[in-house]
C-alpha positions in Angstrom: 23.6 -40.7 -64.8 22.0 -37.9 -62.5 18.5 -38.1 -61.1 16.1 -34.9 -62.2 13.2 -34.3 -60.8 10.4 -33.5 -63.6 7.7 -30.9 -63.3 5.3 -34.2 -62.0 7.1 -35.0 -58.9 8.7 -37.9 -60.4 12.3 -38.9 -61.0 14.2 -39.2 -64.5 17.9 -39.7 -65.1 19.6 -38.2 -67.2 23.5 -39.2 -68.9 25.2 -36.0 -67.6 27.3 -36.4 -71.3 24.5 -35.4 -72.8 24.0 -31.7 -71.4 25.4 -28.8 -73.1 23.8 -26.0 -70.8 21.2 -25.0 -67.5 19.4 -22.0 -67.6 17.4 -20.6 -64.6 13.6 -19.4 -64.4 10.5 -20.5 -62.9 12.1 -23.8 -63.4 15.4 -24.8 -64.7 15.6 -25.6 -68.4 18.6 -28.8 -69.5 20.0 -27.8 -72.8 20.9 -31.4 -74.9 23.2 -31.4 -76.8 20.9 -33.5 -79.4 19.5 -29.9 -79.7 16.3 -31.1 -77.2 15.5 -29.6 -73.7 13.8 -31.0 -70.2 12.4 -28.5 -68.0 13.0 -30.0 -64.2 12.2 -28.8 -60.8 16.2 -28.9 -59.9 17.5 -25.3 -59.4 20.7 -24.6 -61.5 23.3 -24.9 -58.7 21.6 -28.4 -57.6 21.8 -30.1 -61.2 25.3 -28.5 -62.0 26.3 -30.3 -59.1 25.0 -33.3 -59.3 26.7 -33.0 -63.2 30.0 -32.0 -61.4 29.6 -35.0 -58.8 28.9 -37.8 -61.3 32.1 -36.7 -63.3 34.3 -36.8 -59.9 33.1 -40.1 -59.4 33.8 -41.4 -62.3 37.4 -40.2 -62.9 38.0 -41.3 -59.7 37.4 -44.7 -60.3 39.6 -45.0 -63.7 42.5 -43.3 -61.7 42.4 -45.5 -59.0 45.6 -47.2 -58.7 45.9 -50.8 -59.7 42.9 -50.5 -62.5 44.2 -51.9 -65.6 45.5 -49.5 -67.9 43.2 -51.2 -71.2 40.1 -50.0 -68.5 41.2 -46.8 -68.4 42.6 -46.2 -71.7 40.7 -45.1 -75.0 42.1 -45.7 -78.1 39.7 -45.0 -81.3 41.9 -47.1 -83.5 42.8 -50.6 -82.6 46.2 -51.2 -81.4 48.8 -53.3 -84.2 48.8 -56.6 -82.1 44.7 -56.5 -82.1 44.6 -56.1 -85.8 47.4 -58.2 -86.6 45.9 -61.3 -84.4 42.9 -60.7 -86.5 44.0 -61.6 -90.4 43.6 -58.2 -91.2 
């Protein structure tokens, strides 16, 4: 998640997954990509950074060496020996 800072002053954060686009004017406007926007004090460069360093982060951590590979791996259907331990 990224902090924001809204129009008030005060902090929201945001799941960067969740932004499709930034657009610049007298504040910068966070495109969803639910189809909603935020208006936040954050200047485009500033929150397309802090997008950019959330990402880094977290692809660094599931490529560290020595995570488990069934951390680090998705799979969207379950693997034979899951389903066959199962019944199914």
């Amino acid at each position: 998640m990224i902090a924001l800072s809204k129009l008030d002053g005060s902090t929201m954060y945001l799941n960067e997954d969740h932004v499709e686009r930034v657009e610049q004017g007298a504040h910068s406007a966070v495109y969803l990509t639910n189809g909603t926007y935020l208006i936040v004090r954050d200047d485009v460069d500033t929150v397309v950074d802090r997008i950019r360093s959330e990402k880094a982060a977290l692809l660094s951590v599931a490529l560290r060496p020595g995570i488990p590979e069934s951390l680090t791996t998705l799979s969207v259907l379950p693997d034979e020996t899951s389903h066959a331990k199962s019944g199914s």
